[in-house]
Residue, then its C-alpha position, 0 to 999 in steps of 0.5 A: x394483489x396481496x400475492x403480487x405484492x408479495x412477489x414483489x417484495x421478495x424480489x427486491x429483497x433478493x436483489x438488496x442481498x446479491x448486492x450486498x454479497x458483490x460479486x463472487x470469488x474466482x471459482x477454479x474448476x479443474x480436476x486438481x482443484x483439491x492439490x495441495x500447493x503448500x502450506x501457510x502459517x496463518x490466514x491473510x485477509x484483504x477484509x477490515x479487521x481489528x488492525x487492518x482497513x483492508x486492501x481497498x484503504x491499506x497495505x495488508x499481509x495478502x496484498x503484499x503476498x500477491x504482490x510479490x507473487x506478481x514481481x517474482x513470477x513475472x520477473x518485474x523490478x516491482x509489481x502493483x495489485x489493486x487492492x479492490x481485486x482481493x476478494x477472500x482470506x488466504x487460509x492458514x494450513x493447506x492452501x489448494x487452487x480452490x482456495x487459492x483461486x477463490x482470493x481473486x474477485x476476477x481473475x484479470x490478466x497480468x501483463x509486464x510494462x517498461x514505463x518511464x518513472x515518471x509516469x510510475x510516479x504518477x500511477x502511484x499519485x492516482x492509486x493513493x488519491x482516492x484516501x482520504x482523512x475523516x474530522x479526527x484527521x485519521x485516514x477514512x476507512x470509507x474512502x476505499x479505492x479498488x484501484x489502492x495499491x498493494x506493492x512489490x519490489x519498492x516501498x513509498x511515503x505519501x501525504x494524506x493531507x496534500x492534494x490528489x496528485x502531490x502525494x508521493x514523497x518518497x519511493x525507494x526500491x528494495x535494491x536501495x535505490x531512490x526513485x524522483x518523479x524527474x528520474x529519466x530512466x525506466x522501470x518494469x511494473x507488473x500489474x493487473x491488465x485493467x490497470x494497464x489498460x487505463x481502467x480505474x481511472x487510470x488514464x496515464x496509462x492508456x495505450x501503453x504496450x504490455x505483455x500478458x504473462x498469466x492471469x492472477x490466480x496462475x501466477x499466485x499458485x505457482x508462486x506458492x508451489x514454488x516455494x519451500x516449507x511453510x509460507x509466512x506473512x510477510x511484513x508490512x511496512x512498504x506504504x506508510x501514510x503520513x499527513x494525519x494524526x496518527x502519523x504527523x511529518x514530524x513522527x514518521x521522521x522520527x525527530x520525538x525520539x531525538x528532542x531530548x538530546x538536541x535539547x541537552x546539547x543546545x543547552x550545552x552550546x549555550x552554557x559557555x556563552x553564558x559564563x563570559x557575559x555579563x549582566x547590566x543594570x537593565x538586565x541585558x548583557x554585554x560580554x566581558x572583555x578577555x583578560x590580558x595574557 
C-alpha cells in the first residue's frame, strides 16, 4: 500500500514538473544543425526580466527582431508575431539553426493576408485586449496573452484603460503613413498561420484567404543569414501603452515638458491687459478709457 502510494506521489509530482517546464522548443534535426548563420551582439529574450514583461505582456527586442524577419522575407507591408509563440532567448555570439529553431515553441506556418485596415484595426484591439492594469494602475505582468503582439513594418498607441475593443489610438507605418479604423483601403500582414486562421480568439479572421510562404523558424534563419556583420537589437519603441500611471495621455503627449513656457507666455498675454485697467473701490475693474490723440 506504502509503495502504491509512493508510485503514486511520484507520478503527480512529474506530472506537476512537465507542466511547469510547458511545452519544449523547436528542436531542428538536420545535419547543418551546427552552421553558423550569423552573429548578434547580445541576447534577446522573450522572458520577464528586469526591464521587460515578456512577449506575452509587452513589445521585446526579439519580438520585434522576428517581426521583421516575417515582413522582410515575406515581403508584407507590416507583420504581427504572437507573442505566446516566443519560447527561448536568441543568443548573443553565434546564432545556428539549432538556436535559431529553439526560440520557436511550435514551428507554425507563416502565411501573407491582404486585409481591409479595418479589419487590422480590429486584430490589433483583440491582441492588446487581454492587457490589463493592476490596483497601482500599472500594466498587470500577469495579464499575459499568447495572442499580444510583437510588430513589424508600423508602430501603435493603445489605451490600457479603455474597453476591450476601444483601445488602438494611433497606427502609424514606417513610410509615415496614418492608418483609421474607417481607412477603405488594404494592407498586407504577415503573420502566424493560427493567427490567420482564427485561433487565439481571433475570430475576425476566420475564413480569410492566406498564402503559406515557410514556417517561422525558416524564415527567421534566412533572415539572419541574409544579413551582414554583426546583428544588433533593434529599438523598441513600436507598441506604447497609455492609460496607466506610469504613462498618463498627459505624459505620452509630451505636454509636461512644455507647461512651463505656455505658462510664461500666458502670463505675458495677460500682462498688457492688466496695465490699461483699473481698479475700483470694490476691488473689480474697469478699463481705462484711451487717451485723446
Amino acid at each position: 500500500m506504502r509503495l502504491r502510494r509512493a508510485s503514486m506521489g511520484l507520478a503527480v509530482l512529474f506530472l506537476l514538473a512537465w507542466l511547469a517546464a510547458g511545452a519544449a522548443a523547436v528542436e531542428y534535426a538536420g545535419n547543418d544543425r551546427d552552421t553558423v548563420l550569423g552573429v548578434s551582439e547580445g541576447a534577446m529574450s522573450p522572458r520577464r526580466t528586469s526591464v521587460s514583461y515578456g512577449s506575452r505582456v509587452e513589445e521585446t527586442a526579439l519580438g520585434d527582431f522576428v517581426a521583421d524577419a516575417f515582413r522582410i522575407e515575406t515581403g508584407a507591408a507590416v507583420a504581427v508575431v504572437c507573442g505566446g509563440h516566443l519560447k527561448e532567448s536568441l543568443p548573443g555570439g553565434e546564432l545556428t539553426k539549432t538556436s535559431v529553431y529553439a526560440v520557436f515553441e511550435e514551428d507554425h506556418t507563416v502565411g501573407v493576408a491582404e486585409l481591409p485596415v479595418s479589419l487590422f484595426f480590429e486584430i490589433l484591439e483583440h491582441a492588446v485586449g487581454q492587457t490589463a492594469i493592476d490596483e497601482a494602475e500599472r500594466i498587470d505582468p500577469n495579464s499575459g496573452f499568447d495572442g499580444f503582439p510583437q510588430v513589424s513594418g508600423f508602430r501603435f498607441t493603445y489605451d490600457v484603460s479603455q474597453p476591450t475593443g476601444e483601445r488602438v489610438r494611433e497606427v502609424t507605418l514606417d513610410d509615415g503613413r496614418s492608418l483609421s479604423a474607417t481607412d477603405q483601403g488594404t494592407v498586407t500582414m504577415a503573420a502566424p498561420g493560427d493567427l490567420l486562421r482564427g485561433e487565439l480568439g481571433f475570430t475576425m479572421l476566420r475564413g480569410t484567404a492566406y498564402s503559406e510562404v515557410g514556417t517561422q523558424a525558416e524564415l527567421l534563419a534566412a533572415y539572419i543569414a541574409s544579413r551582414p556583420g554583426e546583428i544588433s537589437r533593434p529599438d523598441t519603441g513600436r507598441i506604447q501603452a497609455v492609460g496607466t500611471a506610469d504613462n498618463s495621455i498627459y505624459r505620452s503627449l509630451g505636454i509636461g515638458k512644455f507647461l512651463p513656457y505656455m505658462i510664461l507666455i500666458a502670463l505675458l498675454v495677460t500682462l498688457p491687459r492688466q496695465k490699461n485697467r483699473e481698479r475700483n473701490m470694490d476691488g473689480t475693474f474697469t478699463r481705462r478709457p484711451a487717451k485723446a490723440p
